[in-house]
N, CA and C of each residue as an Amber inpcrd file, in Angstrom:
protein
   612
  77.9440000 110.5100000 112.0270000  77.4360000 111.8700000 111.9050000
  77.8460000 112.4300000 110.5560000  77.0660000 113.3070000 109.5930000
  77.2590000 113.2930000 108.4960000  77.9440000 114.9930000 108.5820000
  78.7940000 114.3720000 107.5040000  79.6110000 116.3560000 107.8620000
  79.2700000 117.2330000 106.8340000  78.8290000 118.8100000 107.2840000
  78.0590000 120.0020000 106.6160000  79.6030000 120.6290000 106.3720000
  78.9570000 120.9460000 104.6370000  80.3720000 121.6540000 103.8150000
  79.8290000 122.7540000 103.1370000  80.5550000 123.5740000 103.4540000
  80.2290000 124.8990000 102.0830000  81.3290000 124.5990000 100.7260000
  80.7900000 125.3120000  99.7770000  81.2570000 125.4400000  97.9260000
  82.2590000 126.2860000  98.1910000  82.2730000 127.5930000  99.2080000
  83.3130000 128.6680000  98.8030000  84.1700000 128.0680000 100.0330000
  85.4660000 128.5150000  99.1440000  86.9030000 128.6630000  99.2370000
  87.4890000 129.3780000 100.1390000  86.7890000 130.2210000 100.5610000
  87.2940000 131.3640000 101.8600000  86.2740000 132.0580000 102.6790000
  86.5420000 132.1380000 104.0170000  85.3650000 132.4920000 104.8360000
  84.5440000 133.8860000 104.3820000  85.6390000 134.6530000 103.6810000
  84.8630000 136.2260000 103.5260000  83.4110000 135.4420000 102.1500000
  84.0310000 134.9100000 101.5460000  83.2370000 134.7990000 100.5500000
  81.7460000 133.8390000 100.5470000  81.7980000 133.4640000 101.9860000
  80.2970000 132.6150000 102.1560000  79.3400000 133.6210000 102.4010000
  78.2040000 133.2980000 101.7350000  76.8890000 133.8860000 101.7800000
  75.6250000 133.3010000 102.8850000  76.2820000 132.4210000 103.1430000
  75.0290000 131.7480000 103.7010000  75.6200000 130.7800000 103.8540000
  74.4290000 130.5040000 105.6670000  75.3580000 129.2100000 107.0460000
  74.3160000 128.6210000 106.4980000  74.6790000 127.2090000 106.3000000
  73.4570000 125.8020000 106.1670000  72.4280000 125.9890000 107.4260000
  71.0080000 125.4870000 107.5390000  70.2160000 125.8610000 108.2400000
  70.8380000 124.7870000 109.5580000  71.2260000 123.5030000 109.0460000
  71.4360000 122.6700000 110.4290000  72.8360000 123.5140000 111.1160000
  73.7200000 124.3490000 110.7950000  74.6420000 124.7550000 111.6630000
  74.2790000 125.9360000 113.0230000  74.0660000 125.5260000 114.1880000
  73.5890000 126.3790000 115.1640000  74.7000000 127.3410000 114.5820000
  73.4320000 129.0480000 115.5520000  74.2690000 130.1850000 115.0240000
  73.8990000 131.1030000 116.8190000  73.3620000 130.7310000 117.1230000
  73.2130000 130.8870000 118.6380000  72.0070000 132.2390000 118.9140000
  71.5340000 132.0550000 117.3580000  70.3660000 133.7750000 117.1890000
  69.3220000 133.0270000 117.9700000  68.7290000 133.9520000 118.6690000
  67.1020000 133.5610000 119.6600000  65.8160000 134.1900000 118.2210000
  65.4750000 133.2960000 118.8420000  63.7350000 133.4090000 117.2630000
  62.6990000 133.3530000 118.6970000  62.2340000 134.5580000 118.5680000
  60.6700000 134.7060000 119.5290000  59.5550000 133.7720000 119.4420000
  59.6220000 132.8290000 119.5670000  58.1750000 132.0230000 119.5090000
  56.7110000 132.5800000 120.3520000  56.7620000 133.0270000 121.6020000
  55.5880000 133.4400000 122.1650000  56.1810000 134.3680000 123.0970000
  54.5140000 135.4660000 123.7590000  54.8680000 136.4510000 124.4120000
  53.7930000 136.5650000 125.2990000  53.7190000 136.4690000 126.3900000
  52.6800000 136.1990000 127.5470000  52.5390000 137.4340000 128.4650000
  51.8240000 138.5040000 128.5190000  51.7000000 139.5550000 129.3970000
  50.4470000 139.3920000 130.7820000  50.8910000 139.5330000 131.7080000
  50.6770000 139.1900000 132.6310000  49.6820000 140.5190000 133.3990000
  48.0460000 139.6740000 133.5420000  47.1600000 141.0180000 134.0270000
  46.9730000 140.1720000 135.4080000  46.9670000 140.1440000 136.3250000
  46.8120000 139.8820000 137.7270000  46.3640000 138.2880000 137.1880000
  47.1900000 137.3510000 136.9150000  47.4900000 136.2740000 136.4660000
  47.9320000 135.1850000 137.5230000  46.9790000 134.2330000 138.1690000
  47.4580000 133.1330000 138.9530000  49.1750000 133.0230000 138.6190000
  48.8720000 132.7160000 137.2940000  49.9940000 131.6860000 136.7390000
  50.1460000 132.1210000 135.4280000  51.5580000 131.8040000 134.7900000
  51.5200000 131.5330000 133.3680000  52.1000000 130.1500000 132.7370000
  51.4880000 129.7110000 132.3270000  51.9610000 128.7010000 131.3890000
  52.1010000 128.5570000 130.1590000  53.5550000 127.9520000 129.0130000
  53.9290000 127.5550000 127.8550000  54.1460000 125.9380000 127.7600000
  52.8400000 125.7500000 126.8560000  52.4880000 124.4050000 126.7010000
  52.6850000 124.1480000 125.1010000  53.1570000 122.7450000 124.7990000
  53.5480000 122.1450000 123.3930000  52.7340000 122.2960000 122.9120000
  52.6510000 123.3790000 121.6470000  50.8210000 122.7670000 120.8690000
  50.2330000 123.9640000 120.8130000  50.1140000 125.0780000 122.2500000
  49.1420000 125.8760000 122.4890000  49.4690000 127.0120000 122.1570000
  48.6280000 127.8980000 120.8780000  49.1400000 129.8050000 120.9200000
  50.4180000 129.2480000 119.9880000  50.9870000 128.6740000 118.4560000
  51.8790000 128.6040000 118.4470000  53.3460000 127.9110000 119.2420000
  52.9960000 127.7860000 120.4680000  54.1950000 127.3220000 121.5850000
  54.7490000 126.2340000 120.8800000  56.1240000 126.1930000 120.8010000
  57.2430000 124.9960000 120.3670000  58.1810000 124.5720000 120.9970000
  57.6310000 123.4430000 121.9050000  58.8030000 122.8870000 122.8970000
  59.0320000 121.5940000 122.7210000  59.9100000 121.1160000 121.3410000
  60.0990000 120.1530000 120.8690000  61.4110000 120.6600000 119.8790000
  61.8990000 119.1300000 119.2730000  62.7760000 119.2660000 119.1310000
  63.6110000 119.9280000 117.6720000  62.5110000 121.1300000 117.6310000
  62.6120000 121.9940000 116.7040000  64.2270000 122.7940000 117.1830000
  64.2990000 123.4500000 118.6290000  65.3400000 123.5220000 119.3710000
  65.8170000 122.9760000 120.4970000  67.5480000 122.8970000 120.5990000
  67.7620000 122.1190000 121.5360000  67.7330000 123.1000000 122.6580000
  67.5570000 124.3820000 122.5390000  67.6640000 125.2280000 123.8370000
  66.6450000 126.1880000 123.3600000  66.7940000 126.7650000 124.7020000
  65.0640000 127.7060000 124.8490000  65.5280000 128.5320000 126.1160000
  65.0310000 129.9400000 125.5160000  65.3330000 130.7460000 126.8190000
  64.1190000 131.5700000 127.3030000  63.5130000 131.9860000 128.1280000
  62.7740000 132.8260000 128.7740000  63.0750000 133.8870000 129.3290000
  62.7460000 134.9080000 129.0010000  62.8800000 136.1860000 129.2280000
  61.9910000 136.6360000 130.3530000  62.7160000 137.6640000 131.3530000
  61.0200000 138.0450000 132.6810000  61.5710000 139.2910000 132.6140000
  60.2680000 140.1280000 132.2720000  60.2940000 141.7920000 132.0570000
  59.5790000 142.5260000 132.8760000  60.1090000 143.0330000 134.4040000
  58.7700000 143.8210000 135.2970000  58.3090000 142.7930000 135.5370000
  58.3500000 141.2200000 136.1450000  57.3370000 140.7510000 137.0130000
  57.0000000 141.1520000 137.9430000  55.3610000 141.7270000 138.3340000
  55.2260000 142.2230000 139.5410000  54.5050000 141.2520000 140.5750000
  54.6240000 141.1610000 141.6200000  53.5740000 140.5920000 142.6020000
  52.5770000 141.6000000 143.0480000  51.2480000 140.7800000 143.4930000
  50.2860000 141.5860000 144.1650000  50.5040000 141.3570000 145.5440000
  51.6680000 139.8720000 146.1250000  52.2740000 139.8740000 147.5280000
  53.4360000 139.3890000 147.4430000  53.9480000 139.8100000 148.4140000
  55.7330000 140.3850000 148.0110000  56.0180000 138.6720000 148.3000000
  56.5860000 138.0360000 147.2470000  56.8990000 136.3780000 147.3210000
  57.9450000 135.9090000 146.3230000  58.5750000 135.1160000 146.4910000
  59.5840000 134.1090000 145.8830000  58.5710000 134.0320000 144.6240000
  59.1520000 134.3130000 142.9490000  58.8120000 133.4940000 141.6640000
  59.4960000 132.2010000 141.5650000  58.6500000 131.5370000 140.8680000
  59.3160000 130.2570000 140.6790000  58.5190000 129.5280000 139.9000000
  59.1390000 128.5470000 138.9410000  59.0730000 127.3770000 137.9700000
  59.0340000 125.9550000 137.9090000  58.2720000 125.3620000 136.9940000
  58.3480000 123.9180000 137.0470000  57.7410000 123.5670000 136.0640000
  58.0250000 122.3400000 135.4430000  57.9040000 121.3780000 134.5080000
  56.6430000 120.4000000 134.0830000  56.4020000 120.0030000 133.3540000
  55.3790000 118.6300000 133.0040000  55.5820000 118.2700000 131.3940000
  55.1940000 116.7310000 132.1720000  55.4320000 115.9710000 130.5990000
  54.2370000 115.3930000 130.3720000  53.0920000 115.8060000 130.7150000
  51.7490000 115.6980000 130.1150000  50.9630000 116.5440000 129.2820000
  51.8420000 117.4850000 129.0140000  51.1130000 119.1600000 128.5900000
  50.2400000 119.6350000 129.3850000  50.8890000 120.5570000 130.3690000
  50.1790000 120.7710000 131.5340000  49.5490000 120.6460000 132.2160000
  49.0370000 119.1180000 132.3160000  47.7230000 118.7560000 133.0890000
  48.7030000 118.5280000 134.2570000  49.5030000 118.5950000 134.9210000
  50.0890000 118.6420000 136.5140000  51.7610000 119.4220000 136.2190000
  52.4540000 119.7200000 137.1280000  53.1840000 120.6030000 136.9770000
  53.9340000 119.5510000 138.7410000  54.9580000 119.0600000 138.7490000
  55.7030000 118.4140000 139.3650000  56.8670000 117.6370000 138.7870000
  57.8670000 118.1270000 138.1980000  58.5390000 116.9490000 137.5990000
  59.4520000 117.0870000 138.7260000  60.3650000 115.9850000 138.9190000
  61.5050000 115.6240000 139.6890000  62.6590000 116.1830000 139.3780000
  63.3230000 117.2080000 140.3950000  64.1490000 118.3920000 140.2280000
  65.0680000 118.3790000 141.2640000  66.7370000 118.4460000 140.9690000
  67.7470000 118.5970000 141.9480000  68.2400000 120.2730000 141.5980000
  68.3700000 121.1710000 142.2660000  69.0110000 122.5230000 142.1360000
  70.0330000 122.9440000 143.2780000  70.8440000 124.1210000 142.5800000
  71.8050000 124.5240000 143.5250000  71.6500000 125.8550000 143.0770000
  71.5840000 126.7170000 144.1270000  71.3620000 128.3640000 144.4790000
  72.1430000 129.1230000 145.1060000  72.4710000 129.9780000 144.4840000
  73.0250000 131.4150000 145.2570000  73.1260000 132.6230000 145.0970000
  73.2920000 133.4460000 146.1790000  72.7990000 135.2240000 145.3740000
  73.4560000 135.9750000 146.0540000  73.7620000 137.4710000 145.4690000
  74.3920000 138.4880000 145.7190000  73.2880000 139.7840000 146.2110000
  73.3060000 140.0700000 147.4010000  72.8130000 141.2230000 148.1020000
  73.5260000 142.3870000 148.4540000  72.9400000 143.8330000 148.2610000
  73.2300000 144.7260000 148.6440000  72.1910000 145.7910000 148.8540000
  72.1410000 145.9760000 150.0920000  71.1230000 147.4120000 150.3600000
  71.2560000 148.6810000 149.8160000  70.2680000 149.3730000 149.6270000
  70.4370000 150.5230000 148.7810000  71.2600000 151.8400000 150.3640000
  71.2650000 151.5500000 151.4090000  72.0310000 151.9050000 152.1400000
  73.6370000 152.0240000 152.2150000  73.7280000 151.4810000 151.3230000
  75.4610000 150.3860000 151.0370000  75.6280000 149.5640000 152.5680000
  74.5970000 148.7710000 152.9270000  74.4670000 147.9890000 154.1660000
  74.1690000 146.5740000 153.3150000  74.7550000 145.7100000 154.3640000
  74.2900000 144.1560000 153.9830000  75.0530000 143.9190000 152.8750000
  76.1840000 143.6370000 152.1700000  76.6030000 143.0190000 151.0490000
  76.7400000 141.9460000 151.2800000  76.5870000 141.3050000 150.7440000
  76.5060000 139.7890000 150.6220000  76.5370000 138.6590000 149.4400000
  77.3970000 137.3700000 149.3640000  77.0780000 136.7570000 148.1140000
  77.5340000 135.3280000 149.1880000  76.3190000 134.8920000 149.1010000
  75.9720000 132.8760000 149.6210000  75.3510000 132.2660000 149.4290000
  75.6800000 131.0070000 149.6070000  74.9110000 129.8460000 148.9330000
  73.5620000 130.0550000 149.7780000  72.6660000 129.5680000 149.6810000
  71.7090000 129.5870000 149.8300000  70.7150000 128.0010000 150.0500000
  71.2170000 127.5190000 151.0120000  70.6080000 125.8020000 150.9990000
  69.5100000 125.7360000 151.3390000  68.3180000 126.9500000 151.8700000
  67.0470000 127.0770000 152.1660000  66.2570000 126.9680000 150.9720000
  66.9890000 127.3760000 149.9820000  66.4150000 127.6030000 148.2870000
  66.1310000 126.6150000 147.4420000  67.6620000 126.0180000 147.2450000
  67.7660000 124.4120000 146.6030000  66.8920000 122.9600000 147.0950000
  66.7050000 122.4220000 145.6350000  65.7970000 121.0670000 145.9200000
  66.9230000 119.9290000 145.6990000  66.2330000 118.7810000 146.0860000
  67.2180000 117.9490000 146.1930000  66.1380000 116.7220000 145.8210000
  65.6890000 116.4070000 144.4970000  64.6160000 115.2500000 144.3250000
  63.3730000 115.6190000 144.2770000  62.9720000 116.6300000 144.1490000
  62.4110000 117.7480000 144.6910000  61.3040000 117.9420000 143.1470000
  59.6630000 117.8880000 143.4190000  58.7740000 117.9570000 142.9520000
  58.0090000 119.4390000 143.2640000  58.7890000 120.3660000 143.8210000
  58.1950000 121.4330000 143.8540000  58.8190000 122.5680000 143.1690000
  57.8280000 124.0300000 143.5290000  58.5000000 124.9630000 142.5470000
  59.5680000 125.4570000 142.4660000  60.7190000 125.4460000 141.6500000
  61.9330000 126.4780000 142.0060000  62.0350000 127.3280000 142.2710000
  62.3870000 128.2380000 143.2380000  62.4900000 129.7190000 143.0960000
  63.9450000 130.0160000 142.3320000  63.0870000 130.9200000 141.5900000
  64.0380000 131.6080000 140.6390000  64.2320000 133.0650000 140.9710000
  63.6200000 133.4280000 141.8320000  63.7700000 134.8830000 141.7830000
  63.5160000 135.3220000 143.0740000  63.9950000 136.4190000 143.7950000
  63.5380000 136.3330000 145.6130000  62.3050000 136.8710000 145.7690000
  61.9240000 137.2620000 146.2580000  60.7930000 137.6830000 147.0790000
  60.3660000 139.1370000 146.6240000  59.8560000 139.2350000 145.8120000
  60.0580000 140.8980000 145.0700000  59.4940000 141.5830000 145.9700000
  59.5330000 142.9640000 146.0840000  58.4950000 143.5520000 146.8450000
  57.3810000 143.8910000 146.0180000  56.6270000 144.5110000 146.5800000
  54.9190000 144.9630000 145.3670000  55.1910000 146.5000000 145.7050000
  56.3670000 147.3800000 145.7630000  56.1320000 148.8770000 145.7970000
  55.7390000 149.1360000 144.0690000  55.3040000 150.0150000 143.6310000
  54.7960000 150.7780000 142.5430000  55.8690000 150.5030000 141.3660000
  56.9350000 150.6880000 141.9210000  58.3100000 150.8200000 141.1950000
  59.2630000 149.3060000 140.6230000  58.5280000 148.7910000 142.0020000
  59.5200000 147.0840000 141.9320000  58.8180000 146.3330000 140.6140000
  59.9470000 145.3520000 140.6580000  59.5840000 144.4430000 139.1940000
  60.8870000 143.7150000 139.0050000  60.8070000 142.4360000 138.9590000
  61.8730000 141.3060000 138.3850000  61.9890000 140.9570000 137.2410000
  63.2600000 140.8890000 136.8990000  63.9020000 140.2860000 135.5860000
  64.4960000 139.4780000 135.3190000  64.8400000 139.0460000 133.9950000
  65.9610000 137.9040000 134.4310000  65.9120000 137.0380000 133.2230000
  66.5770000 135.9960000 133.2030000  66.7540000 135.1090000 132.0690000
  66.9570000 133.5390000 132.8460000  65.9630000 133.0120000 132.1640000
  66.1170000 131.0610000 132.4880000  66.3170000 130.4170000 131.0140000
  67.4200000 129.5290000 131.3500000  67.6220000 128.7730000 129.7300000
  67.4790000 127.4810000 129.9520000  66.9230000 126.7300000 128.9490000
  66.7680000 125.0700000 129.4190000  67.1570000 124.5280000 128.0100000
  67.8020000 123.5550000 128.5930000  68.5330000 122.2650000 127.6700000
  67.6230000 121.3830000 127.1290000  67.3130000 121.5980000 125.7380000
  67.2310000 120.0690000 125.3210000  66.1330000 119.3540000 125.8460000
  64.4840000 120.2400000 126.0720000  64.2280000 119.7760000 127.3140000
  62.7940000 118.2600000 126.2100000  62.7260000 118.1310000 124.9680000
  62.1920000 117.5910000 124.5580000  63.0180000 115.9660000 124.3710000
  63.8870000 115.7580000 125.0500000  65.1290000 114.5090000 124.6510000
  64.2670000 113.4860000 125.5110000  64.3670000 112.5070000 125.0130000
  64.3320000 111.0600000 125.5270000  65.5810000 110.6850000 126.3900000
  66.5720000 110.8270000 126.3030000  67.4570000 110.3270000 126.7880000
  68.4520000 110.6410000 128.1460000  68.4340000 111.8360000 127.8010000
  68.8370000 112.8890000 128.8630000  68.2100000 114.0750000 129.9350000
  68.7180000 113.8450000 131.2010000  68.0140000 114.6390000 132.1820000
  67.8220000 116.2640000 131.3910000  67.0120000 116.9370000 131.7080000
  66.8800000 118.5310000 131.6800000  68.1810000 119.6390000 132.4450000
  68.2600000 119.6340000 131.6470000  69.6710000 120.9710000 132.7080000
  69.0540000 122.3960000 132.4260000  69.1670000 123.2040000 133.7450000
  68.5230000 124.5500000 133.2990000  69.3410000 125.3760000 133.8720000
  69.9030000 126.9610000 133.5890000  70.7530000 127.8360000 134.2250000
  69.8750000 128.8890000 134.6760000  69.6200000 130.2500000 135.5130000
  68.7450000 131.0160000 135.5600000  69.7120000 132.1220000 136.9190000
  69.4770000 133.2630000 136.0930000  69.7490000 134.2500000 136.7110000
  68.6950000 135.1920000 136.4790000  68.3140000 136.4150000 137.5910000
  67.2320000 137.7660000 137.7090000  68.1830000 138.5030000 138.4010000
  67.0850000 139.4770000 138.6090000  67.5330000 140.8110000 139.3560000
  66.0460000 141.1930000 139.8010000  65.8310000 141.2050000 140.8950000
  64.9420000 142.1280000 141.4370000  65.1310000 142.8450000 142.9900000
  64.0330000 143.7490000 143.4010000  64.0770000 144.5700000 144.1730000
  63.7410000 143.8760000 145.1800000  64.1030000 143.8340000 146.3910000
  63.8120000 142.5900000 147.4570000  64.4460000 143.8600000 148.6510000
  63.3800000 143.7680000 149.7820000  63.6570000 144.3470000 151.2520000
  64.1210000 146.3650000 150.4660000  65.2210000 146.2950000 150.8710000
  65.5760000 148.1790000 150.4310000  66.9960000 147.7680000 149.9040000
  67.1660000 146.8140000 149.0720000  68.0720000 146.7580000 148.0100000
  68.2460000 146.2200000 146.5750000  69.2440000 145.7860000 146.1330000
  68.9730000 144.9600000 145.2760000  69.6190000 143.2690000 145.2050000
  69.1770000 142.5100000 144.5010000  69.3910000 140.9120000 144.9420000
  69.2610000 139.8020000 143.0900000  70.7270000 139.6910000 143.1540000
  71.1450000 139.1060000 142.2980000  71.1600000 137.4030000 142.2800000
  69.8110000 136.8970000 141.7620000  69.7850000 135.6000000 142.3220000
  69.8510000 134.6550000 141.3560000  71.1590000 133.3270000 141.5030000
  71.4420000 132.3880000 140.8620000  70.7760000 130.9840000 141.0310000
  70.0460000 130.1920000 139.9940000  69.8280000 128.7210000 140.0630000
  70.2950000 128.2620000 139.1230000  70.7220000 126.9190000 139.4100000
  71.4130000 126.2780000 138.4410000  70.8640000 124.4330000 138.3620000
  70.3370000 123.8700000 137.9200000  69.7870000 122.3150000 138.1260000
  69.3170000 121.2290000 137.4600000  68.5840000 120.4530000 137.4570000
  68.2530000 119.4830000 136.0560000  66.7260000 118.6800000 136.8460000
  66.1450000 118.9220000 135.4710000  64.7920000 118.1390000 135.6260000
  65.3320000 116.7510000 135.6320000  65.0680000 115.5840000 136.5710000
  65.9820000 114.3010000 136.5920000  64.6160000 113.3840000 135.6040000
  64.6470000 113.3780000 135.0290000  63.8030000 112.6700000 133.9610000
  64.4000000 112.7510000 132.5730000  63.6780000 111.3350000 132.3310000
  64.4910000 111.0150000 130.1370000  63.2210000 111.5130000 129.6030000
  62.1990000 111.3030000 129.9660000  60.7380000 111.6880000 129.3200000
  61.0150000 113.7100000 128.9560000  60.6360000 113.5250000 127.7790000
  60.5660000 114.7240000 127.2420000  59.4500000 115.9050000 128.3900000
  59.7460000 117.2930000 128.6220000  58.9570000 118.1350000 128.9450000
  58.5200000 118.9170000 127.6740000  57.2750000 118.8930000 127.8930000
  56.2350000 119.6970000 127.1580000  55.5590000 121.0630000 127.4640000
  55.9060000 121.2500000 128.6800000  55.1440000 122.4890000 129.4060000
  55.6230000 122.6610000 130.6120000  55.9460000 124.2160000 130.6220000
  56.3570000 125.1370000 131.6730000  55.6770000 126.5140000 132.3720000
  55.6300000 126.2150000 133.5390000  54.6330000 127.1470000 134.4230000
  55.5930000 128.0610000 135.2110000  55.1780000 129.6390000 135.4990000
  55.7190000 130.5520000 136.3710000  54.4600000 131.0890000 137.1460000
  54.8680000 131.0000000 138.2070000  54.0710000 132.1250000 139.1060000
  54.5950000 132.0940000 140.4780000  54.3910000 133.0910000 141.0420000
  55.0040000 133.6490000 142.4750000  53.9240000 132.1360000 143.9610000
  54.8370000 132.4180000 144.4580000  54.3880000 131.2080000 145.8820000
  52.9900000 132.3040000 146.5850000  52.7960000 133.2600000 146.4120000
  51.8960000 133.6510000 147.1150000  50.9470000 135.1380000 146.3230000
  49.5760000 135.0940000 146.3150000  49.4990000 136.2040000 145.3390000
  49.3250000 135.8110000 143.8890000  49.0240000 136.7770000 142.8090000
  48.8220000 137.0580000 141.2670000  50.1040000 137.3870000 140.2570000
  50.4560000 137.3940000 139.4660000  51.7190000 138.2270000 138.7930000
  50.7790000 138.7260000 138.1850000  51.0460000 140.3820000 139.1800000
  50.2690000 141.4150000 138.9000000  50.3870000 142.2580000 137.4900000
  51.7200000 141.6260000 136.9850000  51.7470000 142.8140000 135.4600000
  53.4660000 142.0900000 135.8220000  53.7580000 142.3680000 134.2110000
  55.1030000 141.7960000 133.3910000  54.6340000 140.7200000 132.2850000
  55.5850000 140.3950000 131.8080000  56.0060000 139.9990000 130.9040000
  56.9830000 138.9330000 129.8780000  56.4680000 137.3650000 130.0650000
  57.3470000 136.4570000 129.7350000  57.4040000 136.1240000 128.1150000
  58.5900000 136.1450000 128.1820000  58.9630000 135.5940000 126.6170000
  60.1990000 134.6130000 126.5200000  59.0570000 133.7280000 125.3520000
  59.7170000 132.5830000 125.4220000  60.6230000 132.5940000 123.9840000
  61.8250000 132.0610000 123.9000000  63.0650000 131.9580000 122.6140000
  63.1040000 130.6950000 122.4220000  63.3590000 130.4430000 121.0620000
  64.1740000 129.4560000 120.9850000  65.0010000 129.4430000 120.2260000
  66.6110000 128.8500000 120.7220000  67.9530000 129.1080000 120.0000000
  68.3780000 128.4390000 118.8460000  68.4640000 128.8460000 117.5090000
  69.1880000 128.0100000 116.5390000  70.7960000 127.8250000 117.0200000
């Protein structure tokens, strides 16, 4: 591995990080707004989209996802550029509940959630409701997901409005494939994503 050096002598006095030293800043590559939308998808190639190994990480942003029926969001993979959406997926889930009553607190695993080999969608987010007001958020980050060599690892936390409280929901898992992913799909298990807002990063 070849080692990156700066000219100056003392940290105050550097002007400038070499471009290969990660600095952990997010650069906006695309922005997808959502009008009563099956689905959204970010594919290699398409609108600008860069899911290669320009970065080793990539984060997605969810702003106000709404449903048109109150359902689990959720994600998944392909290494064809979107012509199918199934890659092979192990996850582990859990979430923090509390009613706007101060009823129901709660924080558990969740083994109804998690896949285990698993070619279907993740839920990333619970079951939003569709009142006027509701809308999910949240952040999913994925590893490295253009590598030959190594499985996909992804982290993902939201927040949305679910039943008459609020619901803090964790996934954590890995696309089990060396084949590079090229394209990533969101949409709710039941219903349109009626309005929101995905944006996709990628991290130097």
């Amino acid at each position: 591995m070849a080692l990156i050096s700066v000219s100056n002598n003392a940290l105050q006095n550097i002007t400038a990080v070499p471009a290969s030293i990660p600095t952990g800043a997010l650069t906006l590559i695309k922005s997808i707004t959502a009008n009563a939308s099956a689905s959204i998808s970010f594919v290699h190639g398409t609108d600008g989209v860069v899911l290669d190994g320009t970065y080793l990480s990539y984060v997605f942003k969810f702003i106000n996802c709404h449903p048109s029926i109150s359902s689990y969001f959720g994600f998944q993979g392909s290494t064809n550029s979107g012509s199918s959406y199934g890659v092979t997926l192990t996850s582990t889930v859990f979430e923090a509940y509390h009613g706007e009553d101060d009823s129901y607190g709660v924080l558990e695993y969740v083994t109804s959630q998690d896949l285990a080999q698993s070619t279907n969608f993740q839920k990333i987010m619970t079951g939003n409701k569709i009142d006027n007001d509701s809308g999910g958020c949240g952040t999913l980050q994925i590893f490295n997901p253009s590598s030959t060599t190594y499985v996909k690892h992804f982290i993902n936390r939201t927040s949305a409005m679910w039943n008459t409280g609020a619901d803090d929901y964790n996934v954590a898992g890995y696309f089990n494939t060396t084949s590079a992913i090229n394209a990533f799909q969101f949409k709710f298990e039941s219903g349109n994503i009626d309005d929101g807002i995905i944006k996709l990063y990628g991290v130097k």
